[in-house]
Biopython code that builds the backbone (N, CA, C, O; Angstrom):
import numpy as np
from Bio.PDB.StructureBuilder import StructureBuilder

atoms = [
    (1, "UNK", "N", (114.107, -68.669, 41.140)),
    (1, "UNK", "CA", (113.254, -68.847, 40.001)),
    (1, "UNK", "C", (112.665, -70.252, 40.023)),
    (1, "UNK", "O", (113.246, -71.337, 40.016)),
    (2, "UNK", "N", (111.266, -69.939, 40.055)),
    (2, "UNK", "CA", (111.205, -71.705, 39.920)),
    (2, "UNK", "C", (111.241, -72.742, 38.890)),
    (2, "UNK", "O", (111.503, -72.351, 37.753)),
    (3, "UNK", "N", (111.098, -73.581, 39.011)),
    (3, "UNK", "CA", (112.067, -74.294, 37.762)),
    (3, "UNK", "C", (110.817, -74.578, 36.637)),
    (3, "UNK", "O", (110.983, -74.510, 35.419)),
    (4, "UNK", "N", (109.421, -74.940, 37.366)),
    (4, "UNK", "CA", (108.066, -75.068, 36.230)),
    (4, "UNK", "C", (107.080, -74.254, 36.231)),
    (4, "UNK", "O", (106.664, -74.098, 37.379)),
    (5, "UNK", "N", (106.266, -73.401, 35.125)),
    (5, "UNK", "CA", (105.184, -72.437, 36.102)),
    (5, "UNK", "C", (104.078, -73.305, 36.011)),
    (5, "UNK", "O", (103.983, -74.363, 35.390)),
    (6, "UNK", "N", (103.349, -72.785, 36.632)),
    (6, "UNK", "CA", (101.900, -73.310, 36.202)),
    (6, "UNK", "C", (100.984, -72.304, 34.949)),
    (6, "UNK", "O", (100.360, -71.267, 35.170)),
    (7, "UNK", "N", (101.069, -72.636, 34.335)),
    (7, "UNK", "CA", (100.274, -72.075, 32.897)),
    (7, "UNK", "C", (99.394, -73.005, 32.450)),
    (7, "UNK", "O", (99.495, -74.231, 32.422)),
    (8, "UNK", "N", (98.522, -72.287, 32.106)),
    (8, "UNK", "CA", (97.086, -73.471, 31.729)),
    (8, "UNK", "C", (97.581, -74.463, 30.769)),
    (8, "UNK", "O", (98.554, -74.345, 30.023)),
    (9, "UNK", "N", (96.672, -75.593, 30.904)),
    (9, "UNK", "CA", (97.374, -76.625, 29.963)),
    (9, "UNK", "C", (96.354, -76.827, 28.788)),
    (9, "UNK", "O", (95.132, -76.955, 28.860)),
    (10, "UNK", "N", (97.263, -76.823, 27.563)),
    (10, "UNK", "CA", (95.810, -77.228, 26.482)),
    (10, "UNK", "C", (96.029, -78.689, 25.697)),
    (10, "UNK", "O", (97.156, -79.183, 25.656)),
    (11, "UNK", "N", (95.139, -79.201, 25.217)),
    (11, "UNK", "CA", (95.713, -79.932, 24.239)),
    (11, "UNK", "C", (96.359, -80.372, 23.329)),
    (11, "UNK", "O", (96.798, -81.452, 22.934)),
    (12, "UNK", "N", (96.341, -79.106, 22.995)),
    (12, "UNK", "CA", (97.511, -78.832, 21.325)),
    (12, "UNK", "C", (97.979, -78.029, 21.732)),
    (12, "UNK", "O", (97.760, -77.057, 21.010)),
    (13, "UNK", "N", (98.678, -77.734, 22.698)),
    (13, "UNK", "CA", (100.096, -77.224, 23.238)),
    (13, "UNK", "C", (100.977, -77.958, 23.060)),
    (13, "UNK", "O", (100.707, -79.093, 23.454)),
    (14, "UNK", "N", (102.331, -77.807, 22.469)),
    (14, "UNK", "CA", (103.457, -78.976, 22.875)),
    (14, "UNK", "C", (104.280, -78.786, 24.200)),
    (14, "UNK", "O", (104.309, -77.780, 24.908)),
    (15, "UNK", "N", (104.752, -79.634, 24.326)),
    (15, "UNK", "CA", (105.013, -79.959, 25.502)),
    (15, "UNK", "C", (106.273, -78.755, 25.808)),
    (15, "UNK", "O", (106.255, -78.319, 26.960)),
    (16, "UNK", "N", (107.244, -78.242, 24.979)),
    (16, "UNK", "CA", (108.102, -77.309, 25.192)),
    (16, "UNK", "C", (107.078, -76.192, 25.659)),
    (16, "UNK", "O", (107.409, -75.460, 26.592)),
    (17, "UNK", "N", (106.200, -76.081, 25.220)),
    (17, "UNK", "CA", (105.185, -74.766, 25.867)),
    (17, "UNK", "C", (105.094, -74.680, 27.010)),
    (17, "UNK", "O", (105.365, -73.665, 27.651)),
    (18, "UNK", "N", (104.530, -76.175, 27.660)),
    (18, "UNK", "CA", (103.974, -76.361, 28.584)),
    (18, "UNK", "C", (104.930, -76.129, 29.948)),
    (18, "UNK", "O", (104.463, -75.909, 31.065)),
    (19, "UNK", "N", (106.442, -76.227, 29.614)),
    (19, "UNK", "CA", (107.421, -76.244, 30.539)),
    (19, "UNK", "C", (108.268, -74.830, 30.271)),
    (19, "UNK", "O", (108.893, -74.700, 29.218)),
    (20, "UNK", "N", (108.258, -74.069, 31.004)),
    (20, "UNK", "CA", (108.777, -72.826, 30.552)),
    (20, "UNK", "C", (110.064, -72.838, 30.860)),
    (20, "UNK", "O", (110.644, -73.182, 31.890)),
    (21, "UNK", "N", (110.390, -72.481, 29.993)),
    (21, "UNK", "CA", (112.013, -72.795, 30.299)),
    (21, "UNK", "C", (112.932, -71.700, 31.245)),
    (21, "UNK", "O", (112.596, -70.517, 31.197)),
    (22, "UNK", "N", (113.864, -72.018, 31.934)),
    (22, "UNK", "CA", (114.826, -71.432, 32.885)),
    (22, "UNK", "C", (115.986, -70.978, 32.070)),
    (22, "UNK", "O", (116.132, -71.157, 30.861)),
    (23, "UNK", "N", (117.230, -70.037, 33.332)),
    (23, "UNK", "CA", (118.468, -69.332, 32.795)),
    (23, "UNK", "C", (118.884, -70.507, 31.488)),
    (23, "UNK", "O", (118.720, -70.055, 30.355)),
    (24, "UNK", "N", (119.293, -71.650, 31.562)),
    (24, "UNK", "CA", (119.633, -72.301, 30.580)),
    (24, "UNK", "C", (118.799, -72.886, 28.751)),
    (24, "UNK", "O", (119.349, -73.112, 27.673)),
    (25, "UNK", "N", (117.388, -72.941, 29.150)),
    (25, "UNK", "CA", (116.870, -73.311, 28.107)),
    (25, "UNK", "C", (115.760, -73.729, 28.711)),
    (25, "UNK", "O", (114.723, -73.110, 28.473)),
    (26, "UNK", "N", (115.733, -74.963, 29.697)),
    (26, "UNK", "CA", (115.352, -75.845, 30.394)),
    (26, "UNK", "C", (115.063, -76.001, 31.661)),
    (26, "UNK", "O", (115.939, -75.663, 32.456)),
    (27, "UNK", "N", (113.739, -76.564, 32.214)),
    (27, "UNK", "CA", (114.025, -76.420, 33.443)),
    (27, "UNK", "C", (114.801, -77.356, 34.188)),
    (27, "UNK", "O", (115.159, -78.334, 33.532)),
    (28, "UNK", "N", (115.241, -77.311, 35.660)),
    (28, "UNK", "CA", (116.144, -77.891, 36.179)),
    (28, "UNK", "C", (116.163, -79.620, 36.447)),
    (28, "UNK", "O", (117.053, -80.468, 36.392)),
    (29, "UNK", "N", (114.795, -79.649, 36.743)),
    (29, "UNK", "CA", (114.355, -80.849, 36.693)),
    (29, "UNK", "C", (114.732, -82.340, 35.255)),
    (29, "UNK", "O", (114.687, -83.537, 34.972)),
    (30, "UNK", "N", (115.041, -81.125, 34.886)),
    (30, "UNK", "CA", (114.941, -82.314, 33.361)),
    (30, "UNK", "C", (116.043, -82.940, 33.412)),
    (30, "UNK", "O", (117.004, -82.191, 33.591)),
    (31, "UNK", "N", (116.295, -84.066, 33.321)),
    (31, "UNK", "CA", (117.705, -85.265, 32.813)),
    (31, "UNK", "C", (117.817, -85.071, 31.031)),
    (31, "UNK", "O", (116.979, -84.829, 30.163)),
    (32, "UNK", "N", (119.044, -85.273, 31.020)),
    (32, "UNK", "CA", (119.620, -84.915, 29.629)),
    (32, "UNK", "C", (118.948, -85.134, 28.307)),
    (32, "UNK", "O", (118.743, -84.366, 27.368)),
    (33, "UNK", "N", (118.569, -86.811, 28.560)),
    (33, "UNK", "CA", (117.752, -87.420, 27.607)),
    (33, "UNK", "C", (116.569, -86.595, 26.956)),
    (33, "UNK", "O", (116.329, -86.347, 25.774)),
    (34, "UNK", "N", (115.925, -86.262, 28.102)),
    (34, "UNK", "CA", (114.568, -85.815, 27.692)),
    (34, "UNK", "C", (114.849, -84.124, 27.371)),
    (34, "UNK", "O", (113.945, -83.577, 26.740)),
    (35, "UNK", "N", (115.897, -83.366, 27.715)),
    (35, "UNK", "CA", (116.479, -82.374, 26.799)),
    (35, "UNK", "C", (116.595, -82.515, 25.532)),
    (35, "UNK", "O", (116.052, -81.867, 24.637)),
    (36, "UNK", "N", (117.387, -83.461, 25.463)),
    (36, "UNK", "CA", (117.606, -84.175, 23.722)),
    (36, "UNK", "C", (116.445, -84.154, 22.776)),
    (36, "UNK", "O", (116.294, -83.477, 21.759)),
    (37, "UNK", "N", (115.599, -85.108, 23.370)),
    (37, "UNK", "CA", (114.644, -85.835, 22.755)),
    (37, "UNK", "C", (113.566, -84.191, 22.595)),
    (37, "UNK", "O", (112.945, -84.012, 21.548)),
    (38, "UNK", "N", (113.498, -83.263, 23.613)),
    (38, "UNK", "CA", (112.477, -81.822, 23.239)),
    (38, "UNK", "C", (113.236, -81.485, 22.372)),
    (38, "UNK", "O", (112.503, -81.482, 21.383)),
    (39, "UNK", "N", (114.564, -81.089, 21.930)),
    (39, "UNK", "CA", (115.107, -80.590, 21.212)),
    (39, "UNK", "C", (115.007, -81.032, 19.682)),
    (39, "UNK", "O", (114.940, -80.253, 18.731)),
    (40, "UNK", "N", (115.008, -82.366, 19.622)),
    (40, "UNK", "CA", (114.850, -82.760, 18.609)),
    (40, "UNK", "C", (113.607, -82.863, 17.833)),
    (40, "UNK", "O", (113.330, -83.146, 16.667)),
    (41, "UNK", "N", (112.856, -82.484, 19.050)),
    (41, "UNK", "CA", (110.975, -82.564, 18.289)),
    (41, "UNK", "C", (111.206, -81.554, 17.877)),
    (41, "UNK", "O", (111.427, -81.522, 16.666)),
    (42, "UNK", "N", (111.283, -80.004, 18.794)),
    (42, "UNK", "CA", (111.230, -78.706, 18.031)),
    (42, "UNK", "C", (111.957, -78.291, 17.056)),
    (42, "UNK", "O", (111.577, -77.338, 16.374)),
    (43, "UNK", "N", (113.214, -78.976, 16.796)),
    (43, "UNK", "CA", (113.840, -79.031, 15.389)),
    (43, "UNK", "C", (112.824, -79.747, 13.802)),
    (43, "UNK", "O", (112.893, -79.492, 12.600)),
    (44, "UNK", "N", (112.133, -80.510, 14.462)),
    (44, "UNK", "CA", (111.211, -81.396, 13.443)),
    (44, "UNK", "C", (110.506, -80.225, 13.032)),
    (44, "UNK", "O", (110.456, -79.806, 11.876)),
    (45, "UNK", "N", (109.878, -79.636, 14.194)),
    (45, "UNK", "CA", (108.605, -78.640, 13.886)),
    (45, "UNK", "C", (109.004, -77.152, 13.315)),
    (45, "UNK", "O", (108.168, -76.451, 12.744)),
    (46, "UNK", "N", (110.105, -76.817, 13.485)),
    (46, "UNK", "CA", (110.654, -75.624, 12.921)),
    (46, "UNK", "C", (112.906, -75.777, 12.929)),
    (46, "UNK", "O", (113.782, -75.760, 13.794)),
    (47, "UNK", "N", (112.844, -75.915, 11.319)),
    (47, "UNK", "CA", (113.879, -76.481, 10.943)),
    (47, "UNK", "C", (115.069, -75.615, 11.188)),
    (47, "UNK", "O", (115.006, -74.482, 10.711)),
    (48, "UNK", "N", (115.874, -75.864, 11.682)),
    (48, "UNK", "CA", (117.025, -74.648, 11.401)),
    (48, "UNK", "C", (117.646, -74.272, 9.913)),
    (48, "UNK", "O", (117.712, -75.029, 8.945)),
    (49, "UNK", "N", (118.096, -72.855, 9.998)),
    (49, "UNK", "CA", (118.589, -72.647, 9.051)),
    (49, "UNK", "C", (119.805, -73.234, 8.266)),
    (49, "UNK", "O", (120.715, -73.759, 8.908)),
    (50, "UNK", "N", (119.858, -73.165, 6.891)),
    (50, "UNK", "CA", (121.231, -73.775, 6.188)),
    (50, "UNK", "C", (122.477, -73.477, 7.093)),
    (50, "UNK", "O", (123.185, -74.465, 7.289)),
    (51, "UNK", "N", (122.826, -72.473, 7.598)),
    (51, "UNK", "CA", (124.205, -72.352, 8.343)),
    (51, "UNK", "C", (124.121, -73.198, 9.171)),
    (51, "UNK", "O", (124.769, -74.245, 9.143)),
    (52, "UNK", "N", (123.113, -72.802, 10.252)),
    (52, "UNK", "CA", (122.699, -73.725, 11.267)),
    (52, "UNK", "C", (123.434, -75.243, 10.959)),
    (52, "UNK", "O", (124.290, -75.787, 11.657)),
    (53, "UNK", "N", (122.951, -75.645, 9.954)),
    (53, "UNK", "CA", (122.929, -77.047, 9.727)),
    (53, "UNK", "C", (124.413, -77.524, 9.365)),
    (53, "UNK", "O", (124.986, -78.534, 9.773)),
    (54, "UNK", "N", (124.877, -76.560, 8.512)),
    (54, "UNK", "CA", (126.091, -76.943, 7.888)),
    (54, "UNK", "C", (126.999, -76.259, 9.127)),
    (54, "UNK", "O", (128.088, -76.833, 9.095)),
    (55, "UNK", "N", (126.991, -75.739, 9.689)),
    (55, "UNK", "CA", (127.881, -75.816, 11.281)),
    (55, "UNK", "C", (127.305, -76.839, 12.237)),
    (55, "UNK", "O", (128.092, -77.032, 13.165)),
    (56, "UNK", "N", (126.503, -77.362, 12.302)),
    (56, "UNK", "CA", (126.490, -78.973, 12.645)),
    (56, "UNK", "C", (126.851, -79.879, 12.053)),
    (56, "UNK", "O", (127.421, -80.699, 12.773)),
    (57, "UNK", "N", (126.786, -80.172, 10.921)),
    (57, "UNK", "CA", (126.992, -81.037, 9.685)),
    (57, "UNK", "C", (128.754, -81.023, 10.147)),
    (57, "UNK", "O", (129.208, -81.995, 10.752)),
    (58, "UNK", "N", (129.582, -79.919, 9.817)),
    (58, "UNK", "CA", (130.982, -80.047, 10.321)),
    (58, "UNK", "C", (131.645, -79.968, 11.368)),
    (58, "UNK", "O", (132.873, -79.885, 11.351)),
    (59, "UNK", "N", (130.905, -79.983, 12.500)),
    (59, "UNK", "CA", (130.766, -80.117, 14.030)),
    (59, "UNK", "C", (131.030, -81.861, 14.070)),
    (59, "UNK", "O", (131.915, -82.357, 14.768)),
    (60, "UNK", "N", (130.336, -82.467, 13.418)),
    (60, "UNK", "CA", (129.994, -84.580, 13.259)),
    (60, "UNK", "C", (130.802, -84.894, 12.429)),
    (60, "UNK", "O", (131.242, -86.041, 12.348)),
    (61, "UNK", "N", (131.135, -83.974, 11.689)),
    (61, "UNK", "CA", (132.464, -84.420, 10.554)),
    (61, "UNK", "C", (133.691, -84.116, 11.140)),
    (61, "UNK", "O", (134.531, -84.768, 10.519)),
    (62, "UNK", "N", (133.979, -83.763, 11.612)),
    (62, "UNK", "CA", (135.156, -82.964, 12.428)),
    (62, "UNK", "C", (135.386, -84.323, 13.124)),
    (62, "UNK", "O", (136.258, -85.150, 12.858)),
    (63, "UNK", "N", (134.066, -84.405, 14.421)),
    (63, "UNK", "CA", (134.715, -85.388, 15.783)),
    (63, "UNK", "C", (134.384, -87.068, 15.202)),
    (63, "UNK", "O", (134.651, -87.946, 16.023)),
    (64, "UNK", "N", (133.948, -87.422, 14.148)),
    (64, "UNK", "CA", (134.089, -88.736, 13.421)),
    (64, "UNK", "C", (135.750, -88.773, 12.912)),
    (64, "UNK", "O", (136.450, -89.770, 13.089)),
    (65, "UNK", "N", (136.253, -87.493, 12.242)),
    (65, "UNK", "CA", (137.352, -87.804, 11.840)),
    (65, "UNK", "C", (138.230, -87.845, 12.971)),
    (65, "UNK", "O", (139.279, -88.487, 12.908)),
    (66, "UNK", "N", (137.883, -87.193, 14.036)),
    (66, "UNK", "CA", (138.873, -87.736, 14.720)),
    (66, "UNK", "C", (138.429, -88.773, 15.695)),
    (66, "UNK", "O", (139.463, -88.917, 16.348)),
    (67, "UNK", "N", (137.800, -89.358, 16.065)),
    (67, "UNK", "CA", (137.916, -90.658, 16.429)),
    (67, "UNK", "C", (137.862, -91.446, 15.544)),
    (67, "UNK", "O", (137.524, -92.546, 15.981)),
    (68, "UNK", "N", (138.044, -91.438, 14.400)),
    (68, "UNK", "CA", (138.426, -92.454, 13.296)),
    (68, "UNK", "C", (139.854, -92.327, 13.230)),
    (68, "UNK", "O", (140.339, -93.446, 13.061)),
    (69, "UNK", "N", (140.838, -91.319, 13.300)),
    (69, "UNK", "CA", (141.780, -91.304, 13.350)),
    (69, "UNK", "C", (142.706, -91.837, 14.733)),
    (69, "UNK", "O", (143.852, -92.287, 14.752)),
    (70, "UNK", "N", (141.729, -91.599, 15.882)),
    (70, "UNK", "CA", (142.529, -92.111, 16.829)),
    (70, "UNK", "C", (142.025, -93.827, 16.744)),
    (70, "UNK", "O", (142.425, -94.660, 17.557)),
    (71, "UNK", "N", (141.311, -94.067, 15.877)),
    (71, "UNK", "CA", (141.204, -95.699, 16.274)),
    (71, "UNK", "C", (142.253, -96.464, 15.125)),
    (71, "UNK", "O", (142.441, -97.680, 15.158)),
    (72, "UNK", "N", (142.754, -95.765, 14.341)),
    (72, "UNK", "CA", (143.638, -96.368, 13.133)),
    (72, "UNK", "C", (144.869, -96.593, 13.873)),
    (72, "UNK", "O", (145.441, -97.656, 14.114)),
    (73, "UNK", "N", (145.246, -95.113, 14.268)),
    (73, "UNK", "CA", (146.612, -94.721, 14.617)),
    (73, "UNK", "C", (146.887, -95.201, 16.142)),
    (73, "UNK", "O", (147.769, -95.973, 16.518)),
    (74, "UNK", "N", (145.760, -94.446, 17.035)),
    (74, "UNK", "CA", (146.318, -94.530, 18.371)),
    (74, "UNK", "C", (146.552, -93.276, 18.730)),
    (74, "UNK", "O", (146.980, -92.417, 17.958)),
    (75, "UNK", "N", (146.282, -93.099, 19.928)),
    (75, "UNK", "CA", (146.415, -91.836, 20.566)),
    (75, "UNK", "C", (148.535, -91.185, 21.179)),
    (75, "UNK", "O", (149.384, -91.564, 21.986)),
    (76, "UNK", "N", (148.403, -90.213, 20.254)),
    (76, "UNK", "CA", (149.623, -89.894, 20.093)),
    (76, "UNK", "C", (150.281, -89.720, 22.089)),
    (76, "UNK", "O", (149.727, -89.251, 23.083)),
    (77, "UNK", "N", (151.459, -90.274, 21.904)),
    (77, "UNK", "CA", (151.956, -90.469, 23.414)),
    (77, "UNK", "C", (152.237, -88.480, 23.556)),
    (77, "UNK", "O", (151.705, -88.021, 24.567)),
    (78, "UNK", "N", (153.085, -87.267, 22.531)),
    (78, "UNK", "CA", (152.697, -86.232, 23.196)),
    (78, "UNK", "C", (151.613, -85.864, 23.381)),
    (78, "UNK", "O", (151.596, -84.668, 23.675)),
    (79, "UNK", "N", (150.637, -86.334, 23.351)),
    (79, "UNK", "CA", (148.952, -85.646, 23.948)),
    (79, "UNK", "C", (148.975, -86.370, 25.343)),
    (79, "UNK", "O", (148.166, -85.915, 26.152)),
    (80, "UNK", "N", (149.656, -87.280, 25.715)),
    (80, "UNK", "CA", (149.246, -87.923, 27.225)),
    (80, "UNK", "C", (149.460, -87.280, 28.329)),
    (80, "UNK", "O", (150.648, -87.270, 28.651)),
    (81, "UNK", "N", (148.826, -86.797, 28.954)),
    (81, "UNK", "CA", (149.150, -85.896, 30.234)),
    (81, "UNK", "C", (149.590, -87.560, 31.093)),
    (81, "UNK", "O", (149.268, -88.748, 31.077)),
    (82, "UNK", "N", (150.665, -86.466, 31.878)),
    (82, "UNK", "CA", (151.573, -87.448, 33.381)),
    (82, "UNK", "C", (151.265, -87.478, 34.529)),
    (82, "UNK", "O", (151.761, -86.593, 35.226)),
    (83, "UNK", "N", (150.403, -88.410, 35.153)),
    (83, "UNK", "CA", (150.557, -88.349, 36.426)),
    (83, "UNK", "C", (151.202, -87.838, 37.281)),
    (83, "UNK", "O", (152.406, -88.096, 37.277)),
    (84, "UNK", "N", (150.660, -86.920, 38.345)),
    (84, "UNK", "CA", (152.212, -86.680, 39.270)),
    (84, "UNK", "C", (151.066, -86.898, 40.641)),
    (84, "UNK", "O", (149.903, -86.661, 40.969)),
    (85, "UNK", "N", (152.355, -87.533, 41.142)),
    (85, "UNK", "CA", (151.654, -87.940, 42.780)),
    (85, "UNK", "C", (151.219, -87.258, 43.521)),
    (85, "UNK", "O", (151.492, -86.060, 43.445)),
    (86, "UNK", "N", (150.527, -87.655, 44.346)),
    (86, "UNK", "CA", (149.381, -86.418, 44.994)),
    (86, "UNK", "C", (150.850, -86.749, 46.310)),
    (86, "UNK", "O", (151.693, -87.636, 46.445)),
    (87, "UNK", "N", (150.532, -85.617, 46.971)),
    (87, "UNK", "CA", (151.423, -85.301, 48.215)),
    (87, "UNK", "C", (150.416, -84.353, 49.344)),
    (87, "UNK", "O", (149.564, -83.467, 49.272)),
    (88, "UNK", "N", (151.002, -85.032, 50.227)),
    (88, "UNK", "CA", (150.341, -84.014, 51.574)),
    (88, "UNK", "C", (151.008, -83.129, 51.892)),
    (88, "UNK", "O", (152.221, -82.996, 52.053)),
    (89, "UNK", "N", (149.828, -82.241, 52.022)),
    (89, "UNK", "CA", (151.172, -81.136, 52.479)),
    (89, "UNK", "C", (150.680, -81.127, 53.809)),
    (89, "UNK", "O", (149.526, -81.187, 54.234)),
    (90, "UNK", "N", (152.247, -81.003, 54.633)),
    (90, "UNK", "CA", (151.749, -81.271, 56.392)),
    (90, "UNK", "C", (152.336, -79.519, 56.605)),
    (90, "UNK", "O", (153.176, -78.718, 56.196)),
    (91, "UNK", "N", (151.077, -79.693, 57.645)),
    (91, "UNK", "CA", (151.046, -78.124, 57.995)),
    (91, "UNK", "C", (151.276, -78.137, 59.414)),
    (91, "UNK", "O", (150.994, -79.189, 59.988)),
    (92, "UNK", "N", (151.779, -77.086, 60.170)),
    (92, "UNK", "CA", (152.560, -77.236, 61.217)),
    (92, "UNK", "C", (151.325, -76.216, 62.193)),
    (92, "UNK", "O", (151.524, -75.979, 63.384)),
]
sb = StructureBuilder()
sb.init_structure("model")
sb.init_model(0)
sb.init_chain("A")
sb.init_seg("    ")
for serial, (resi, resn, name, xyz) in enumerate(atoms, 1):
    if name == "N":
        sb.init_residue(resn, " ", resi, " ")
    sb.init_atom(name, np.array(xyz, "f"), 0.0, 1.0, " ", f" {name:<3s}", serial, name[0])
structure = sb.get_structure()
């Protein structure tokens, strides 16, 4: 699949038009940032719904409380995964 088509270009097209998007959303080419940054225009231009929002809204409330909690407290020693030494395995 290729990752951009060629579709005529207009002026007052936005730019999500202009890039047709692939299996994921996006085409492949794109770096994260500029994922972000389309995403956030087409949110400007057509708003999500109240759920939408309020399952984001407690998505940012959720992971604030917990890195607010791990910066008070400290990261609890049973959550620490243990190193274990890497070993070769010799094969004969």
């Amino acid at each position: 699949m290729p990752c951009l088509a060629a579709q005529p270009t207009s002026t007052n097209m936005p730019l999500h038009r202009l890039l047709r998007p692939v299996a994921d959303g996006y085409p492949a080419s794109m770096d994260a940032l500029l994922q972000f940054l389309l995403r956030m225009a087409f949110w400007l231009r057509k708003r999500p719904s109240r759920d939408h929002a309020l399952v984001i809204a407690i998505v940012v409330v959720v992971a604030a409380f917990c890195v607010g909690f791990e910066a008070m407290f400290g990261w609890p020693q049973w959550l620490t995964l243990e190193r274990t030494p890497r070993t070769l395995l010799m094969r004969p």
